[in-house]
Every structure is written in structure tokens, then in C-alpha cells.
C-alpha positions in Angstrom: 142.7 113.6 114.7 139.2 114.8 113.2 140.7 112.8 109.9 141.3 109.4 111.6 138.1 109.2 113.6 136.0 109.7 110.0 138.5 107.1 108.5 138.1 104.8 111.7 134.3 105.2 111.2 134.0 104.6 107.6 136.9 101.0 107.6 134.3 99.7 110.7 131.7 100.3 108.9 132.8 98.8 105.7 134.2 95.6 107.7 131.0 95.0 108.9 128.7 95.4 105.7 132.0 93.9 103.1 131.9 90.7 105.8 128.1 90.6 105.7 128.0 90.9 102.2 130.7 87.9 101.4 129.0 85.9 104.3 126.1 85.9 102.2 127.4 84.3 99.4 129.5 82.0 101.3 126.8 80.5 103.3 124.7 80.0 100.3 127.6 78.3 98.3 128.3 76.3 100.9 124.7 75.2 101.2 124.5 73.9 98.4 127.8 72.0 98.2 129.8 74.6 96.1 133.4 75.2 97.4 134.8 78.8 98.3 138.2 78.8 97.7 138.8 82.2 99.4 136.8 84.7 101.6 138.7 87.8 102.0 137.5 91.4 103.7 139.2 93.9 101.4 141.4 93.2 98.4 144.7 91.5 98.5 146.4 93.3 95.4 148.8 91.9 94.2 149.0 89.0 96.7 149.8 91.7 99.3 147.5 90.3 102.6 148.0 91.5 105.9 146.4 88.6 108.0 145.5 85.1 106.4 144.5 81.5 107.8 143.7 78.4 106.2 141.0 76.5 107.4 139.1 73.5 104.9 139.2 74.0 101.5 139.4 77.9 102.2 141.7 80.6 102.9 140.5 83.9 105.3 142.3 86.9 105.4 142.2 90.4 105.3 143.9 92.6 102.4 145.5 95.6 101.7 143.0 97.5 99.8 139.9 98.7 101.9 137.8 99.0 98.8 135.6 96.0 99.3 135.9 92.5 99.8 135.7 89.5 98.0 134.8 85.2 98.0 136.6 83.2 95.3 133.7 80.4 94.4 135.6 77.6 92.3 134.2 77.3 89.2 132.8 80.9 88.8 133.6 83.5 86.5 134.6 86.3 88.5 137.0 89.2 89.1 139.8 86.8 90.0 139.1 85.7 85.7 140.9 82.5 86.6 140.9 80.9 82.9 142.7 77.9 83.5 140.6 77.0 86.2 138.3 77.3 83.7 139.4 75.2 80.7 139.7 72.1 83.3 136.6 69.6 83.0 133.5 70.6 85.2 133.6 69.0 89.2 130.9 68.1 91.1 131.7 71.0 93.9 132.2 73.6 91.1 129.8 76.8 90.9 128.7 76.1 87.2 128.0 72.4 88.1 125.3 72.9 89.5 121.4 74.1 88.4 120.9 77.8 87.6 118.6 78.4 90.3 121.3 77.3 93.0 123.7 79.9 91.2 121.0 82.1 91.2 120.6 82.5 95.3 124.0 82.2 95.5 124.2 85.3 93.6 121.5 87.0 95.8 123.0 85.9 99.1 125.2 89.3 99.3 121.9 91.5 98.7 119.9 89.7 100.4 122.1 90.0 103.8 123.0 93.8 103.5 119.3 93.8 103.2 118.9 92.1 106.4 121.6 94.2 108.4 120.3 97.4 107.0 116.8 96.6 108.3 118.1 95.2 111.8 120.7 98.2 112.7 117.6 100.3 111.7 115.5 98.2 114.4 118.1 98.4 116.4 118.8 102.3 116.3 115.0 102.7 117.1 114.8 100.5 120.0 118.3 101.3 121.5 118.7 105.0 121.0 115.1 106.6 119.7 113.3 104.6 122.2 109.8 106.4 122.0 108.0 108.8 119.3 105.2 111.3 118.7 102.1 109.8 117.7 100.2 111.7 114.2 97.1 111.3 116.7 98.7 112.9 120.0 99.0 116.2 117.4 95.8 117.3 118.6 96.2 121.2 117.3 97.7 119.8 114.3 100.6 120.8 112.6 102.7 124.6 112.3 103.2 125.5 109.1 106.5 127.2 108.7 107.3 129.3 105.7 108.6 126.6 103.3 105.6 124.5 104.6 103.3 127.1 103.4 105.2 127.5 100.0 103.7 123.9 98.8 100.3 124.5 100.5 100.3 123.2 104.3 98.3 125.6 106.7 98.9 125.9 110.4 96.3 124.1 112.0 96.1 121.0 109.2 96.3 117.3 110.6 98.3 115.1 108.9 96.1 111.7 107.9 97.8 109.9 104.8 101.3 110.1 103.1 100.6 108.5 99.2 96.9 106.4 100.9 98.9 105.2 103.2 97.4 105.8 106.9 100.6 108.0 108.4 101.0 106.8 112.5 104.6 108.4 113.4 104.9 111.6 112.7 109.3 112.2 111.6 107.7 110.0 109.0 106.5 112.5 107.1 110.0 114.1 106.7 111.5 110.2 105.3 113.9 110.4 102.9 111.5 108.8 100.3 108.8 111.5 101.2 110.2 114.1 100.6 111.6 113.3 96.6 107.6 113.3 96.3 104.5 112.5 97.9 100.9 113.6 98.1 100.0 114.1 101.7 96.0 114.3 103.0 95.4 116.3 105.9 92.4 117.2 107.7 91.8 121.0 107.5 88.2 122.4 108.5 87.1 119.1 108.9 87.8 118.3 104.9 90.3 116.4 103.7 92.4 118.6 101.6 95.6 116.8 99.7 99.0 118.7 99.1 102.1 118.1 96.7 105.1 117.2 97.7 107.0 118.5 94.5 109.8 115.6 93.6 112.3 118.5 94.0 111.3 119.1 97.6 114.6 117.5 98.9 116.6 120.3 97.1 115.1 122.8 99.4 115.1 120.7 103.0 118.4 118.2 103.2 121.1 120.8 103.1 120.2 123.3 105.8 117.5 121.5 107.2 115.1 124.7 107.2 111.8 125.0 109.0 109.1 123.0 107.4 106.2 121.9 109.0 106.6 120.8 113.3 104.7 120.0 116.3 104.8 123.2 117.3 101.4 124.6 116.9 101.2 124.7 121.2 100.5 127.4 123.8 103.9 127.7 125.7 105.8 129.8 128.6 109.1 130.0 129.5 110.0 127.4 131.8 113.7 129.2 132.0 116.5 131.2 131.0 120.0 130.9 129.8 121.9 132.4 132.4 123.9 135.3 130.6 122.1 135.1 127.4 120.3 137.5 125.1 117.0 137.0 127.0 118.6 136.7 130.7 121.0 140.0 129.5 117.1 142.1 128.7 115.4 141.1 131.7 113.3 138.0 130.9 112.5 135.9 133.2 111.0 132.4 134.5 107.2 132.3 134.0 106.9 135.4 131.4 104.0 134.7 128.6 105.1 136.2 125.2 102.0 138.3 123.9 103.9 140.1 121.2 107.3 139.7 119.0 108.2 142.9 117.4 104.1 143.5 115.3 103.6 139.6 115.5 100.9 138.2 117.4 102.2 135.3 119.2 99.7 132.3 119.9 102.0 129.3 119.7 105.5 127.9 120.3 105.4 128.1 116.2 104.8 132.0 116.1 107.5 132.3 118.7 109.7 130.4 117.1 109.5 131.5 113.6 109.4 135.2 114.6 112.9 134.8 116.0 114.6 132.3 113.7 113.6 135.1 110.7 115.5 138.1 112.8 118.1 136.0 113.4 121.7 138.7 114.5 119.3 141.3 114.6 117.0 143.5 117.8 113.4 142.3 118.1 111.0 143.8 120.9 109.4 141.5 123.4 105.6 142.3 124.7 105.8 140.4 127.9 102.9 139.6 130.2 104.5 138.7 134.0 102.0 138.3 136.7 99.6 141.1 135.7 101.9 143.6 134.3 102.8 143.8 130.8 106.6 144.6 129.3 108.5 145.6 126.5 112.4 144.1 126.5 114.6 144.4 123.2 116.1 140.9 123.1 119.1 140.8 120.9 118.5 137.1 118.4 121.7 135.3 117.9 123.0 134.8 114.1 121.2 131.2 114.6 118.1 132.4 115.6 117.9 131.9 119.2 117.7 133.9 122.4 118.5 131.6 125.4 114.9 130.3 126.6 113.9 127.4 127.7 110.0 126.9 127.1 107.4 124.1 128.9 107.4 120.6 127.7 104.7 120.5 124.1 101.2 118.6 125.6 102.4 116.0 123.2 102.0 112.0 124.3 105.1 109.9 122.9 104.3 106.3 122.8 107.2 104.3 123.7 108.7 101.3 120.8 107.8 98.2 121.6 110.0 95.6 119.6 107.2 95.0 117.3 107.1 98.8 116.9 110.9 98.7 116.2 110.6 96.4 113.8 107.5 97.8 111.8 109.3 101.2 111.9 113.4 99.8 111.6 111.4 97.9 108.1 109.7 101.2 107.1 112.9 103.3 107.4 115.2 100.5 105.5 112.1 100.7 102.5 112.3 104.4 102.6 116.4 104.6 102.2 115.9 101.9 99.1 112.5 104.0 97.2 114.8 107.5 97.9 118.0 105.7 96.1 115.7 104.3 93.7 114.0 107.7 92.9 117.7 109.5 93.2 119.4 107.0 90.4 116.5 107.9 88.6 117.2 111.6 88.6 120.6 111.5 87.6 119.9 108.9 84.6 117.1 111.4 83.6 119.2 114.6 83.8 117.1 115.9 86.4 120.2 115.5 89.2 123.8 115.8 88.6 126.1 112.8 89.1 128.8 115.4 91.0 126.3 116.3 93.8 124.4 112.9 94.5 127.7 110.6 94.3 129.6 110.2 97.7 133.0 108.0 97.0 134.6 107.0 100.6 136.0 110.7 101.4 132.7 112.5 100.9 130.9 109.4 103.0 133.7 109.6 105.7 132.8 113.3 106.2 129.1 112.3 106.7 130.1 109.9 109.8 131.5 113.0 111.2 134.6 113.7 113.4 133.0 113.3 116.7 132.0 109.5 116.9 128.4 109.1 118.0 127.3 105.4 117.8 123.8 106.5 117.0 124.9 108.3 113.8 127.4 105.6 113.5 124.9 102.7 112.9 122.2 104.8 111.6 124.8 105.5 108.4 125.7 102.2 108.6 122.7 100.7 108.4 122.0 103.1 104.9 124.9 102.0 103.4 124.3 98.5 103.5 120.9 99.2 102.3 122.6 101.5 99.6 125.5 98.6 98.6 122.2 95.8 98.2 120.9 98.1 96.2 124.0 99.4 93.8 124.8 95.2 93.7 121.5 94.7 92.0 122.3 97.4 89.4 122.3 95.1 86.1 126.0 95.7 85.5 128.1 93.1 84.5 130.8 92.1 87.4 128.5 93.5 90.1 125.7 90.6 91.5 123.0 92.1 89.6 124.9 91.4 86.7 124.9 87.6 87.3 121.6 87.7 88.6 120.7 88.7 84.6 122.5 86.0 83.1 121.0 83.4 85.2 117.3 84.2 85.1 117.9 84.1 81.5 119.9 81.0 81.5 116.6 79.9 83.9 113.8 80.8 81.6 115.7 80.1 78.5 117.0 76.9 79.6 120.4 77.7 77.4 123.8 78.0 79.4 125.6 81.3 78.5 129.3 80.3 77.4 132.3 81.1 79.0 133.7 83.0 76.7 131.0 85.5 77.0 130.6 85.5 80.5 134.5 86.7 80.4 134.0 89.3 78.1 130.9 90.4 79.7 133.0 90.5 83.4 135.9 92.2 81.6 133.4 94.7 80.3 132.0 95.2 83.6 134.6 95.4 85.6 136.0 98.4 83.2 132.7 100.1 83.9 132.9 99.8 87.5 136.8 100.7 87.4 136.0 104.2 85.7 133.0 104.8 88.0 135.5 104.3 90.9 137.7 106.5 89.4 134.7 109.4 88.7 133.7 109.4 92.4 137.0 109.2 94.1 138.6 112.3 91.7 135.2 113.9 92.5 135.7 113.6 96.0 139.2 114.9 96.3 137.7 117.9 94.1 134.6 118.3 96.2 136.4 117.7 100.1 139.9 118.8 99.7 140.5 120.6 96.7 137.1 122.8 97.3 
């Protein structure tokens, strides 16, 4: 069951971006009087389609083959390398009739809507399901600095002003993908601006297991309540206690606590407990993940609600951030820095990221990034994908000379036997990585 609901997630998700994509073309061909001869969501191999319908001069449908989608434009060299078509005299509705800038934005209609959806499911995710967030300026205290936070040079205590110049309002922003593959952050610290390193490595340490970094958690706290029949309820802590002491550690803020019990995680630490005016000493056994069933009072924080124009500043932000973090990760692996193995996801390894419980917020958060991802990979200068074409025709634009058939065949062919063995490289390196681990 967990195995169909990732599958169900990931052929959704591709249905919608593939049929975004293809609508992108489409419209533009048809805009500007080219005729689509087909507009199919996955690939009918072999003439193998599961659901088809004629309507104009086009034929919809849905293939076999959930590994993309496709629009046959008549009179354009594509995967379909339909060279009769080709040898037949030039018509007025054809793709290579008309100028190269019309064949140039049809060519960027595909990015250009992924683009779209990826920055309006983002929106949407931030109105719909985030609804408010936490201010840089409500961090009055400023910022805890957690071990790892410390290792690059953040103090407890420092508020967070700019990420890269750039004036930083929400504060999750300064965990963004983008951010942390390198950034210099300035933060107010004694009442100087100080500016730390984010090293371009960074993400290494933080996206597996999501450590402690740096938090709002810099905060005087109390326990607001206890997990009935947990490790604090089991040693006698109860509703109202003030936490003076954690084993020799000094505790001043929800930080202190929390880091103090997150490092003696499966082990015994000793609680110095003021209650009323009595002080106590409880051993509190820590679970293996760092937590003894607490509940502590809501941080003096101020969350400011998203207002649409909020949404759509932030849902813009986050869809810039997914494309400069791709950007910066392709870069990696071309440079050696990053192997191809562990940055690559083919559909198993993305499947696995949607998870076998089906959340919707996860669901169109992922969704959205993949869109993003699929504008990006399309503008990749690679013969057979859009970024290919896009080449060609700025070329042909500036030049003002028409690149011949014969090599836009060749140069599809050669394209589409790059693609075919990168296909090949990430779906054998998922069944190595997810099933054969």
C-alpha cells in the first residue's frame, strides 16, 4: 500500500506539470497559427494509447509510458523525427514557416508555464496551509545558536539583518534551500554588524538529519504541561516547574533546555527544579530522540499573518530560491565538487520523497519544486530538450541564417541519445539506491 500511494503521488504530480508543460507550447503554437497535430500526456509507444479523442486538426490522448508527455507541432523537427513530413514543401500553418522569433516563444512556452505553476502552488502552499510566519523583527532576543550554528560563527544572542545585502524579513528564510549552498549573513551582535559564512558545503551538514542550527529559541520558558506517562511525568515534574539547572548547565532559555536534552538523548540527566519556592532535583530519563514529554509556554514571538501580496512576494521568493539551489547544485556536480549518484533523483528516489502517507501540503509543495526543477532541466542547452531549440533559434535570430534540416536531425538524434543514457543512469541508480540498497 505504502508503494501505490508514493506512485499515486508521483503519476498526479507529473500529469499536472507534463499537461502544463505541453499546454504551454500548445497555446503558443496555436497563437500564432501553427498547427499541433497531437497533444499527448505520457508517451504512446509504439502506438500503444490508452485514451484518445479527436477534436480539429488534433488528436488528445493519454499513453502508456508515464515518462513525460509530448505535442507533435507540424512542421517541427522533433522526437517523432517525422522525415517525410519533412521533405514535403513548406505550408503556411507549419512550425518552420514561420519567423524565428514565433518559434522561439513557442519553444519557451513549456518553461515558461512550469515556471508559472511552480511559483503559484508555492503561493498557494503559503496562503492555504502556512498561513502566517515569524517576523526577523518580532526576534527581539535574537537568535539561539545551536552547536552547528556556532561551528560557522553565529553567537546566541545575534539578530539576523541581511542574507547576501539583501534586507532578511521572514525568518525560515534563512534556512532556503539557496541559502544554505552559500551565503554571507549580517547580524547585529553588540550593537555591530558582524557578517558570517555560510560555507557552500553547509547543505551537506543540515538537509539529511535536519540538525539543530540556529532557532527562535533564545526565550525564557516554563512548562505549560506534561506528557501523561512520560519520562518527565514518570520523575515527578510537574505543571508550572522553572528549570534552573540540567545536569551542570545553567539554563536561561528554551535554547539551553533544549539543547541540553537533545545532546543526552537515551541517556539519565538531573533536573534542578524550582516549584513554588522550593527547589528539586528529578533524574529524567531523555528518549533516544532527545525528548522528555514537556510541553513548555507559547515563545513571546508575534507571527504576522500572509496577506495575498505576502503570498505572492514569499510563493516568488521560494520558487527563485528552488531555481539559484538547482543552479548552484548542477554546478557542483559539473565541477566535481558533488557526485551525480547522491544529487540525481530518477522517479523511484522522487516517489519516496512524496512519502507513503499523502499530505497535500507536502504534496504541492514537491510539486511545485518539480515543476520549477523540469523549467529548469528544459533550458539545459541539450539538443532534443527546449533549451536545445531555444539555442538554435537565437542563433538563427541574430545570425539571420536558417539551420538546415539535416542538421537539426542529427543534432535531435544526438540529443535524444544523451537524454536516453541519462534516463538510463538515474533510473539503474535508483533501483540501486531504493531497492537494491
Amino acid at each position: 500500500m505504502d508503494g501505490l500511494i508514493m506512485a499515486g503521488q508521483l503519476i498526479l504530480a507529473l500529469s499536472i506539470i507534463v499537461t502544463i508543460h505541453e499546454f504551454g507550447h500548445f497555446i503558443a503554437a496555436r497563437a500564432f497559427g501553427i498547427r499541433v497535430e497531437k497533444f499527448f500526456l505520457f508517451f504512446d509507444a509504439w502506438g500503444i494509447k490508452l485514451f484518445k479523442f479527436k477534436k480539429g486538426d488534433t488528436e488528445y490522448g493519454i499513453g502508456w509510458l508515464p515518462l513525460g508527455g509530448y505535442v507533435k507541432i507540424s512542421g517541427m523537427i522533433d522526437e517523432s523525427m517525422d522525415k517525410e513530413a519533412m521533405k514535403l514543401p513548406p505550408k503556411d500553418y507549419e512550425f518552420r514557416s514561420k519567423p524565428a522569433w514565433q518559434r522561439l516563444i513557442v519553444m519557451l512556452g513549456g518553461v515558461v508555464m512550469n515556471f508559472i505553476l511552480g511559483i503559484a502552488l508555492m503561493t498557494f502552499v503559503t496562503l492555504k496551509y502556512e498561513k502566517e510566519y515569524l517576523p526577523v523583527e518580532s526576534i527581539n532576543t535574537g537568535i539561539y545558536a545551536y552547536d552547528l550554528g556556532k561551528k560557522i560563527g553565529f553567537e546566541t544572542g545575534d539578530k539576523l539583518v541581511s542574507v547576501n545585502g539583501e534586507k532578511l524579513d521572514r525568518f525560515s528564510d534563512i534556512t532556503s534551500q539557496s541559502n544554505l549552498m552559500g551565503a554571507t549573513v549580517t547580524v547585529l551582535r553588540n550593537g555591530e554588524e558582524v557578517e558570517i559564512i555560510i560555507p557552500d558545503d553547509f547543505y551537506k551538514n543540515y538537509t539529511k538529519s535536519r540538525p539543530l542550527f540556529i532557532r527562535a529559541d533564545n526565550y525564557a520558558f516554563s512548562i505549560d504541561s506534561v506528557l501523561a506517562d512520560g519520562p518527565a511525568d514518570k520523575a515527578g515534574v510537574l505543571s508550572g516547574d522553572k528549570i534552573l539547572f540540567v545536569d551542570s548547565v545553567e539554563i536561561n532559555s528554551f535554547g539551553d533546555f533544549r539543547n541540553s536534552v537533545v545532546n543526552n538523548g537515551g541517556e539519565t540527566v538531573a533536573f534542578k527544579l524550582l516549584r513554588a519556592n522550593d527547589t528539586l532535583n528529578l533524574n529524567v530519563n531523555v528518549d533516544s530522540a532527545g525528548l522528555v514529554g514537556v510541553f513548555t509556554n507559547i515563545p513571546p514571538y508575534k507571527y504576522k499573518d500572509y496577506s495575498l501580496a505576502d503570498g505572492l512576494k514569499y510563493g516568488w521568493n521560494d520558487g527563485i530560491s528552488v531555481l539559484e539551489a538547482n543552479a548552484k547544485g548542477f554546478g557542483k556536480i559539473f565541477s566535481g565538487k558533488e557526485k551525480a549518484t547522491d544529487s540525481l533523483q530518477g522517479p523511484i528516489g522522487i516517489a519516496t520523497i512524496y512519502g507513503s502517507e499523502w499530505k497535500w501540503h507536502r504534496f504541492w509543495f514537491l510539486t511545485a519544486m518539480i515543476s520549477l526543477i523540469l523549467a529548469f532541466m528544459n533550458l539545459l542547452p541539450i539538443p532534443a530538450l527546449d533549451g536545445g531549440h531555444v539555442v538554435f533559434l537565437t542563433f538563427e535570430a541574430i545570425t539571420r541564417r536558417k539551420l538546415s534540416d539535416k542538421f537539426m536531425e542529427k543534432a535531435q538524434m544526438v540529443g535524444m541519445v544523451l537524454l536516453l543514457g541519462l534516463m538510463v543512469f538515474v533510473i539503474g541508480n535508483d533501483i540501486w539506491k531504493h531497492i537494491l540498497n
